[in-house]
DOKE-868999 format. One line per field, with one value per residue: residue number from 1; x, y, z of N, C-alpha, C in turn. Coordinates in pm, whole numbers. Layout:
! residues N
resi: c(NUM,...)
n_X: c(X,...)
n_Y: c(Y,...)
n_Z: c(Z,...)
ca_X: c(X,...)
ca_Y: c(Y,...)
ca_Z: c(Z,...)
c_X: c(X,...)
c_Y: c(Y,...)
c_Z: c(Z,...)
***
This chain:
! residues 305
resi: c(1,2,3,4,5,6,7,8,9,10,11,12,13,14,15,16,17,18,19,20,21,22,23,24,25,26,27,28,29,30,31,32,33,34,35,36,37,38,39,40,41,42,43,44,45,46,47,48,49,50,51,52,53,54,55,56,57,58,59,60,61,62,63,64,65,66,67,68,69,70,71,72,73,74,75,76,77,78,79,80,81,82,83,84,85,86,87,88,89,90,91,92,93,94,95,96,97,98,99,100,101,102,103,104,105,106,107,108,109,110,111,112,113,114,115,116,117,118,119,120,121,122,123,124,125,126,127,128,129,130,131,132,133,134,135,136,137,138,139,140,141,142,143,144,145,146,147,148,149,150,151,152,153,154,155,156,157,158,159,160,161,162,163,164,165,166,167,168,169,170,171,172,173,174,175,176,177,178,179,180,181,182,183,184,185,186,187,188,189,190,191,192,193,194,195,196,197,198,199,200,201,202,203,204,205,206,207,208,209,210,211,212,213,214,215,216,217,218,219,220,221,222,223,224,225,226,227,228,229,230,231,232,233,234,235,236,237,238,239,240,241,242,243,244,245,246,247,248,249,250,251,252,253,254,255,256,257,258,259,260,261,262,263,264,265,266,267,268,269,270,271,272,273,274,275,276,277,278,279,280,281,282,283,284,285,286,287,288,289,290,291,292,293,294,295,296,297,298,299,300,301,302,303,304,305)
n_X: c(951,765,830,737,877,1082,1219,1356,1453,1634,1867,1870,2205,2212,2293,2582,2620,2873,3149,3366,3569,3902,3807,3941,3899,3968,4242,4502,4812,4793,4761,4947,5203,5098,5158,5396,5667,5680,5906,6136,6099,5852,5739,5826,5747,5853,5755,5659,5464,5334,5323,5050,4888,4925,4787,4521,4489,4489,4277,4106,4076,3988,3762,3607,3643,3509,3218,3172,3074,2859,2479,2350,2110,1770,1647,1322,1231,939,895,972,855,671,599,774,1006,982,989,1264,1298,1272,1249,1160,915,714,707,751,547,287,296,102,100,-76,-244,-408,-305,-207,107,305,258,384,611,557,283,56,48,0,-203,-420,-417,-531,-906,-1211,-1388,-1740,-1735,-1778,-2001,-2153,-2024,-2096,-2362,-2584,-2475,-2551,-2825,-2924,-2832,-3011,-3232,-3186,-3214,-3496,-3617,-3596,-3783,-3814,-3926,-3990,-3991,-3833,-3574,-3507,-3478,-3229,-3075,-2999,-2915,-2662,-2530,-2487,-2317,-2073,-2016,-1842,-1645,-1498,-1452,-1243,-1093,-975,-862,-696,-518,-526,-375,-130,204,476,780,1000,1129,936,725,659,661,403,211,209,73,-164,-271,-126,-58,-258,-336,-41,-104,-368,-596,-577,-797,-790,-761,-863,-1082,-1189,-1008,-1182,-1078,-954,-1140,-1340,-1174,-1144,-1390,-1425,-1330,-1470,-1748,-1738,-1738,-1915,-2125,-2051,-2144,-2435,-2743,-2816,-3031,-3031,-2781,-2740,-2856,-2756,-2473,-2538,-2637,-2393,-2274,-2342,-2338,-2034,-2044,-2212,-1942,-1709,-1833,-1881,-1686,-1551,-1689,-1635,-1396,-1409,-1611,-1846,-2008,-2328,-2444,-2509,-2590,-2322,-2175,-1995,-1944,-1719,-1554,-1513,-1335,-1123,-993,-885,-746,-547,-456,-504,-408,-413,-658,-1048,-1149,-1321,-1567,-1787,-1969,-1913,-1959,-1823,-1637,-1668,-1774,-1553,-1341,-1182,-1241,-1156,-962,-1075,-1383,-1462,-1395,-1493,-1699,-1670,-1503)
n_Y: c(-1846,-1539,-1264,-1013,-1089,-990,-668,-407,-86,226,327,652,861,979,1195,1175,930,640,673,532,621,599,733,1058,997,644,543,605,563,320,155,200,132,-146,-251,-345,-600,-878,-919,-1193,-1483,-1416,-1169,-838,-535,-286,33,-103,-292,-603,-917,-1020,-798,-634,-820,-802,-513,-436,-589,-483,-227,-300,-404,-163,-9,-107,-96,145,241,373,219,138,38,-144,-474,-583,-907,-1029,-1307,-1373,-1326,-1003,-815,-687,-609,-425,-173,-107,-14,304,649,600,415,513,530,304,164,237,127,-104,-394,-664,-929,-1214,-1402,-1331,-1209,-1334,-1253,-1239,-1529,-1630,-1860,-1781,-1554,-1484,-1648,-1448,-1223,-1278,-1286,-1415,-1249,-1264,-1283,-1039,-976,-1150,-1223,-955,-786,-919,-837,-550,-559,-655,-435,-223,-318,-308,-50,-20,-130,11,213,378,432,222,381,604,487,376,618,696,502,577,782,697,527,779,924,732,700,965,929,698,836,1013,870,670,942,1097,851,648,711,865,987,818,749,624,358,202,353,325,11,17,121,-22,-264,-150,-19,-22,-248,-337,-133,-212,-449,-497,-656,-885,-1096,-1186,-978,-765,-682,-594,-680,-912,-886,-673,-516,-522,-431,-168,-117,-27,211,399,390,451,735,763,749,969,1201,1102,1012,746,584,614,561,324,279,446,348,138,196,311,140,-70,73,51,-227,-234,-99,-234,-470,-343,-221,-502,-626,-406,-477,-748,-758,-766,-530,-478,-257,103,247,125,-9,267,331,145,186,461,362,179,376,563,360,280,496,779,846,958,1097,1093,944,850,523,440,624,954,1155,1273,1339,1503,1756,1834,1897,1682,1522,1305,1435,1319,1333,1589,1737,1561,1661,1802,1718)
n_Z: c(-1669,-1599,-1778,-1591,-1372,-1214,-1139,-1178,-1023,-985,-684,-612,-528,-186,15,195,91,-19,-221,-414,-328,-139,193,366,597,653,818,605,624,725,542,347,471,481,280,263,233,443,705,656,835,989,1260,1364,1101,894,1042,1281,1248,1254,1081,1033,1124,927,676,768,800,578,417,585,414,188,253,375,105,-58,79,65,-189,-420,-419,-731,-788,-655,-679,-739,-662,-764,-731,-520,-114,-126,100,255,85,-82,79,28,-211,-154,-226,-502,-497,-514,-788,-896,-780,-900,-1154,-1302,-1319,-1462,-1409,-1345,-1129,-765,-632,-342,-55,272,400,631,637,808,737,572,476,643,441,201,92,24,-198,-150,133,230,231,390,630,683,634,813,1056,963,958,1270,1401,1258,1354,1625,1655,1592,1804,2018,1971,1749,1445,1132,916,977,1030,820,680,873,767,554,551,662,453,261,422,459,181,146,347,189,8,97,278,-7,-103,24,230,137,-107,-8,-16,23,104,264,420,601,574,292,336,469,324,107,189,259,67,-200,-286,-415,-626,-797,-863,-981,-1064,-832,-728,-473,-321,-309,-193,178,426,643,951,970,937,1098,1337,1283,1302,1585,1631,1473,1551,1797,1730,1571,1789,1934,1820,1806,1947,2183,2084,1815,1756,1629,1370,1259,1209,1109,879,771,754,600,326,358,276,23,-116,-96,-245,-467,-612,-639,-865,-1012,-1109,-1191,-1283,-1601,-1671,-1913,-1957,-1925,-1522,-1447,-1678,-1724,-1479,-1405,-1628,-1561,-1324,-1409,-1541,-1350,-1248,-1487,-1641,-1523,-1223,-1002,-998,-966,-751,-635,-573,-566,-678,-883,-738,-520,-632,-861,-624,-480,-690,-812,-1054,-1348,-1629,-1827,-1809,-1744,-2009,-2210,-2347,-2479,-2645)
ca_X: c(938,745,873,736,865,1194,1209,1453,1492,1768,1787,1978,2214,2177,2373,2628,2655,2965,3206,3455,3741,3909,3793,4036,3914,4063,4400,4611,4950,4816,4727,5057,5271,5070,5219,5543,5689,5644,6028,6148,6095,5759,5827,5751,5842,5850,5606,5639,5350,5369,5269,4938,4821,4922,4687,4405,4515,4485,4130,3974,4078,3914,3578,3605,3586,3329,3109,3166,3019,2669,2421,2275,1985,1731,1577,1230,1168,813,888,1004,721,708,581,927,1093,932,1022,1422,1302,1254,1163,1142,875,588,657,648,382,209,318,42,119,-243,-262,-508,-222,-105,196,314,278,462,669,442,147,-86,7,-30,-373,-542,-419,-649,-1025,-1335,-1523,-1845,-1705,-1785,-2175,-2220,-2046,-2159,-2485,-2637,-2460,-2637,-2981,-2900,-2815,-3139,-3319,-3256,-3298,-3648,-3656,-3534,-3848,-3795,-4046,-3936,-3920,-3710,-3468,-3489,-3402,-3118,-3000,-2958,-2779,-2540,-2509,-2422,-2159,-1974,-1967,-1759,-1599,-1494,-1353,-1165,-977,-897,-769,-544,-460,-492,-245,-31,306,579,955,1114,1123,832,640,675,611,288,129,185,26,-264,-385,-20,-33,-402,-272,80,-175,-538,-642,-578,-898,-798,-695,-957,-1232,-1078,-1001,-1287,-1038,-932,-1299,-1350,-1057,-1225,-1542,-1456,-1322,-1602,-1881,-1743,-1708,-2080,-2181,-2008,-2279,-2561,-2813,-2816,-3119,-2991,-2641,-2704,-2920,-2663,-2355,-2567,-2639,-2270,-2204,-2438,-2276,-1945,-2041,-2198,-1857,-1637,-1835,-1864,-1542,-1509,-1755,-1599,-1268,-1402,-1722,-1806,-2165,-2325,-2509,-2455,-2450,-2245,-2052,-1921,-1841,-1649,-1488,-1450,-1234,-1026,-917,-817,-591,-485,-492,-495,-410,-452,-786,-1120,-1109,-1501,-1577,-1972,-1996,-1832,-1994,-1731,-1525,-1687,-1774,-1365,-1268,-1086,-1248,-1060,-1002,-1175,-1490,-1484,-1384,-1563,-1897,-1589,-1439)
ca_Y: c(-1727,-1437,-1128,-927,-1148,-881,-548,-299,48,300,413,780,857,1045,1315,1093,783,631,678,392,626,603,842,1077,934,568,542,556,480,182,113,211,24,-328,-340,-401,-700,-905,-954,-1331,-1553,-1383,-1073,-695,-515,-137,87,-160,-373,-734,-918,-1024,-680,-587,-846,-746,-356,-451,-663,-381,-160,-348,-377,13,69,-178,-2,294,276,403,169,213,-29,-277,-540,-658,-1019,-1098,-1470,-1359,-1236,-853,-684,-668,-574,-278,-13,-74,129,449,778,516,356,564,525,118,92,274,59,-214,-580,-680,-1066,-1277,-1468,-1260,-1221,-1349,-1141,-1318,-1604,-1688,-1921,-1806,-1407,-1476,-1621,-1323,-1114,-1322,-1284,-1391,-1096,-1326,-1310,-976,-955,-1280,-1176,-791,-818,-975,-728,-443,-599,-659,-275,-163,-402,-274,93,-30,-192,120,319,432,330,116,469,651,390,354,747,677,483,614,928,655,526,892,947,637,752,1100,911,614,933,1084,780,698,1027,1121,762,549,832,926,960,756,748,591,200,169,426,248,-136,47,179,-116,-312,-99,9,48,-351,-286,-71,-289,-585,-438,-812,-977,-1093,-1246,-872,-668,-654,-556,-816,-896,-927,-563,-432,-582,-361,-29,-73,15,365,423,301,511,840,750,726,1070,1267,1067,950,611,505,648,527,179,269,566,315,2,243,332,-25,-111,179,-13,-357,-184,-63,-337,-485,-299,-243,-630,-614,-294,-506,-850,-792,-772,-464,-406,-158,186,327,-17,10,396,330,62,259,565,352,184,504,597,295,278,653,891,790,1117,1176,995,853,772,432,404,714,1079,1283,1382,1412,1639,1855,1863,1934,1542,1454,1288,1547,1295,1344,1700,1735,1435,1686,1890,1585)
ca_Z: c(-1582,-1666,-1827,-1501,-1199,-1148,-1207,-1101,-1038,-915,-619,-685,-438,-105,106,276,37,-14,-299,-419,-298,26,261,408,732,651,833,495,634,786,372,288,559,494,196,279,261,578,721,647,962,1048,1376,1291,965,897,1142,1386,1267,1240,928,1050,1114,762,622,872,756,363,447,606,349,58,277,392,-14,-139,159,47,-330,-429,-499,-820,-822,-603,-799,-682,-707,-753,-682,-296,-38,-121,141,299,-25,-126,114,-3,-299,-110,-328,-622,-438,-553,-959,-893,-734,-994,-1273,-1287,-1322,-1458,-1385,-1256,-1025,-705,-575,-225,50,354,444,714,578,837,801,383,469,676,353,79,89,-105,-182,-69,261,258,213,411,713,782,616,936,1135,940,979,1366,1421,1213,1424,1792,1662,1584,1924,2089,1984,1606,1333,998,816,1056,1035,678,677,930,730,415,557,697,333,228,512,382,6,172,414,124,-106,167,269,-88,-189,151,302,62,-183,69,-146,89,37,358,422,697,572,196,388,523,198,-11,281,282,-91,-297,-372,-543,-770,-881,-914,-1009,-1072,-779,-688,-312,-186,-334,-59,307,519,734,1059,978,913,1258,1419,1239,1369,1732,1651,1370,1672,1903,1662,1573,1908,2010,1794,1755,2062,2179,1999,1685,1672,1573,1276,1184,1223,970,740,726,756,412,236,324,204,-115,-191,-120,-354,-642,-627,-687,-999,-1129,-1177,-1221,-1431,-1728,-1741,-2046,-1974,-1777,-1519,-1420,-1764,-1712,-1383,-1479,-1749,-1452,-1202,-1482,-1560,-1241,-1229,-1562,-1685,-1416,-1058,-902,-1010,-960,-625,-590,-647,-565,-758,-862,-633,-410,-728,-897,-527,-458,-834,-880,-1212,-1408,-1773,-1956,-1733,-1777,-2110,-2288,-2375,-2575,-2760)
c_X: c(876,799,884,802,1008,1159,1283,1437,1590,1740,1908,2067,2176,2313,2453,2664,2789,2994,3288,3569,3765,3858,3860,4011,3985,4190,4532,4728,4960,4796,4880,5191,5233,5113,5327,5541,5679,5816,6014,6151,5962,5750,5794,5867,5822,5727,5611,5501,5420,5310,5105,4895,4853,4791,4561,4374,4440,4300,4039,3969,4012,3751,3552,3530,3516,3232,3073,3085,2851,2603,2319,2160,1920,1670,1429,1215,1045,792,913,833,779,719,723,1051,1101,948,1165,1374,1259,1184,1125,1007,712,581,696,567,306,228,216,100,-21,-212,-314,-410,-148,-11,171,345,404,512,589,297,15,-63,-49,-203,-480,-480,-485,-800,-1143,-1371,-1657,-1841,-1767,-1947,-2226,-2161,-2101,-2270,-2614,-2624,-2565,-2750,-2985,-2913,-2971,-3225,-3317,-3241,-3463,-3678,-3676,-3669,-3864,-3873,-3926,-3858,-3818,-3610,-3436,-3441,-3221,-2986,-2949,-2868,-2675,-2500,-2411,-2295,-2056,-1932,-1863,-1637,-1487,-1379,-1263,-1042,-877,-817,-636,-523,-412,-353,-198,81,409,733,1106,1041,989,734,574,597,416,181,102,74,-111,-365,-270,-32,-214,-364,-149,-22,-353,-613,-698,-694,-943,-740,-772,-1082,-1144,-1171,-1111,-1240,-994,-1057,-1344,-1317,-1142,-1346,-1522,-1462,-1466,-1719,-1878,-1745,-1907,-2155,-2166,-2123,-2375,-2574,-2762,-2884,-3118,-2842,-2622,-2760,-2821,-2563,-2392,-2567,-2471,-2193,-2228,-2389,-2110,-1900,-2081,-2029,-1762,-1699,-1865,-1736,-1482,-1561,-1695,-1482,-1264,-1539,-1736,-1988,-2131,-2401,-2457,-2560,-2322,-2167,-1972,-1884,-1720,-1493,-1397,-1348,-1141,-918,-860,-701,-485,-397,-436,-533,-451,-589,-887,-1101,-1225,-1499,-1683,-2027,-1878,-1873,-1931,-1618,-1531,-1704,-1648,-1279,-1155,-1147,-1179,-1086,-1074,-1361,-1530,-1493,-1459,-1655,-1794,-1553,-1527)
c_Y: c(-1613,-1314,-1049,-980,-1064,-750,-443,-161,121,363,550,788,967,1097,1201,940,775,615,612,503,634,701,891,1025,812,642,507,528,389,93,114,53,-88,-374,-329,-534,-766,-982,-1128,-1376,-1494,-1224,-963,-642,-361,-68,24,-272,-526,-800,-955,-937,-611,-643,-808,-575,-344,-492,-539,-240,-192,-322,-215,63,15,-125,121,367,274,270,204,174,-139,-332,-610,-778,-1096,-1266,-1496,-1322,-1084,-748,-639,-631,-425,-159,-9,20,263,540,704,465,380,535,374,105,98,298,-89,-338,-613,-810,-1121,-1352,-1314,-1304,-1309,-1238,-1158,-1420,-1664,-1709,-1832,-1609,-1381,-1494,-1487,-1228,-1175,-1306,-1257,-1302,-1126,-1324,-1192,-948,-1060,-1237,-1056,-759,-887,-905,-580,-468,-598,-508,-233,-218,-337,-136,118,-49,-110,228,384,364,303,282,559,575,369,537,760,650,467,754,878,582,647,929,852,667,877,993,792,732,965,998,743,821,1062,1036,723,601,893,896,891,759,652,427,185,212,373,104,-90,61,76,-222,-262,-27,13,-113,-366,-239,-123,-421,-603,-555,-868,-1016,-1150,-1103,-722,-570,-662,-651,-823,-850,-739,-491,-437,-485,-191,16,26,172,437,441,430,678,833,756,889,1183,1223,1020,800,520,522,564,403,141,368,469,195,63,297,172,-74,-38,109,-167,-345,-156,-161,-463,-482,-258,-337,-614,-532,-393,-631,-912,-755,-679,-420,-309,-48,201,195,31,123,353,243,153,357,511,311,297,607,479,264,364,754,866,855,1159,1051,858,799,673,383,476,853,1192,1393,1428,1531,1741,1928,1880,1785,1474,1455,1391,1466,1329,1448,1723,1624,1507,1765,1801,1534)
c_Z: c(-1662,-1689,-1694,-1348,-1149,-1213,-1098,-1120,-953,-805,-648,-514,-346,-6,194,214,-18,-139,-327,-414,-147,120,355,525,760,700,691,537,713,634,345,342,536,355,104,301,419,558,719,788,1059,1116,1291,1192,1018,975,1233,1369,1193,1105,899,1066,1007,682,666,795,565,347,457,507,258,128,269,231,-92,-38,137,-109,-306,-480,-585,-783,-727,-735,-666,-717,-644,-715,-553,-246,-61,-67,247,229,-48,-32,105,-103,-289,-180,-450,-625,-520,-721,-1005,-885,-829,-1148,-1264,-1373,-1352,-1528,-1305,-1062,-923,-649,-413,-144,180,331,490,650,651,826,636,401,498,555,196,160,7,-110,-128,57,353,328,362,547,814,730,760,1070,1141,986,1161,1450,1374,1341,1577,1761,1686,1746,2041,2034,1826,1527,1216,956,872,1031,933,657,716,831,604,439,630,599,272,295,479,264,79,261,299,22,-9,215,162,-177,-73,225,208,-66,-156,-30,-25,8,156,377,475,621,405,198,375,424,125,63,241,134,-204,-391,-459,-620,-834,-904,-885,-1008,-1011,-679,-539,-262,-272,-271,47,369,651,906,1063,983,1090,1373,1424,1261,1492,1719,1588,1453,1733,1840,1618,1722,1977,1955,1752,1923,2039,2128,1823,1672,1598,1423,1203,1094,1104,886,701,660,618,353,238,267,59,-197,-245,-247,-481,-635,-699,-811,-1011,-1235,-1255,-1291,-1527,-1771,-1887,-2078,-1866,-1688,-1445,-1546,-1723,-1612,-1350,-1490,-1620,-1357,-1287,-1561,-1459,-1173,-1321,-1671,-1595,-1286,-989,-892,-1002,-858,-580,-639,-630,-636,-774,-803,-629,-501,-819,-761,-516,-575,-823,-984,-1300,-1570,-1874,-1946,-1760,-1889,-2246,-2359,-2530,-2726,-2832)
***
């Protein structure tokens, strides 16, 4: 077993958690009374209670005060499915997650074979299915009246809207801070198990079946200010700006440049998962990190050092 497959932390307690002493609410002189002897030949003893409702009396007293103690600690075990684990550790929740596990092998997600599958995916899967899409979209802008270079304009300022749109998710969705079970389940679900297992190279690129789901709103949000002969060249070039990412993303974590700007950027996201979480949320570039002041202090400071 490896070193990392448990790992515990406390949870502290909270306003209302129970204390291993009785609470004046327990009926104590039904505690007291049960333990009296139970009269010989069975039939009621002192108080009027019988000897079976003594033991019953004594029973629920022991549960009452093992219910009532704090618990210090969950333990995660990485050898269970997790995503059903991880929102027991509440306010804790956030300084797990962002303890990396950096191993090629991931965890289990579900129980259910077929809900484990839709949460692996090649990164090839990515290019190969919405690649054809993009070209499709370019294609009936053209058809619709727009020359090559129009369209090639289009859709490079739907390139650009993805890089803003790409920072903005990962700095306020994707680093939402959570503390309550659901809200905990939800995060790790959605970008928290990337960061406890930077590695894992089947949950790196978003799931095609979810990309799928995100189109409609995306479509229809493109559609609300752009014409009709524009939106399909707006919405590929957003689309190509999101298959670029997903995979450099993959190469940032799972290649090996030797030259920049591929090495630095490299260098730049590993240091936003290994370094400084908070900062350096671009991962096609630092644009929007330097625009919004999130460069990480080595970024800034590096010309000093």
């Amino acid at each position: 077993m490896h070193p990392w497959k448990t790992q515990s932390f406390s949870s502290p307690a909270r306003q209302g958690d129970f204390t291993d002493k009785p609470s004046d609410s327990f009926p104590l002189f039904l505690l007291r009374s049960s333990r009296r002897r139970p009269p010989r030949g069975g039939g009621e003893g002192e108080k009027g209670l019988r000897w079976w409702e003594r033991e019953t009396a004594i029973a629920a007293a022991s549960e009452f005060r093992l219910g009532k103690m704090v618990v210090q600690e969950f333990t995660v075990d990485l050898n269970k499915p997790l995503v059903f684990q991880v929102g027991h550790l509440e306010e804790r929740y956030q300084e797990w997650v962002h303890q990396p596990i950096v191993s090629k092998e991931g965890p289990r997600f579900f129980g259910n074979d077929v809900l484990e599958f839709l949460t692996r995916t090649k990164w090839f899967a990515v290019p190969t299915i919405w690649l054809p899409v993009v070209c499709w979209l370019l294609v009936k802008s053209i058809r619709m009246g727009h020359t090559i270079q129009e369209v090639g304009l289009m859709a490079l300022f739907g390139i650009f809207i993805w890089t803003l749109i790409e920072y903005t998710l990962h700095r306020f969705l994707f680093h939402i801070e959570t503390k309550t079970y659901w809200a905990n389940t939800a995060h790790y679900l959605l970008h928290g198990c990337h960061h406890k297992h930077p590695m894992d190279s089947l949950r790196l690129v978003f799931p095609p079946t979810a990309t799928a789901i995100l189109c409609v709103p995306f479509w229809k949000l493109v559609a609300f200010f752009a014409t009709p002969t524009t939106t399909p060249a707006l919405f590929g070039g957003g689309l190509l700006g999101y298959v670029m990412y997903d995979c450099t993303h993959y190469y940032l974590h799972h290649g090996q440049p030797s030259k920049d700007p591929a090495k630095n950027l490299k260098r730049y996201h590993l240091n936003h998962h290994f370094r400084i979480q908070n900062k350096g949320f671009g991962i096609t570039s630092s644009l929007w990190d330097y625009v919004f002041g999130t460069l990480p202090p080595s970024k800034t400071t590096g010309k000093n050092n």
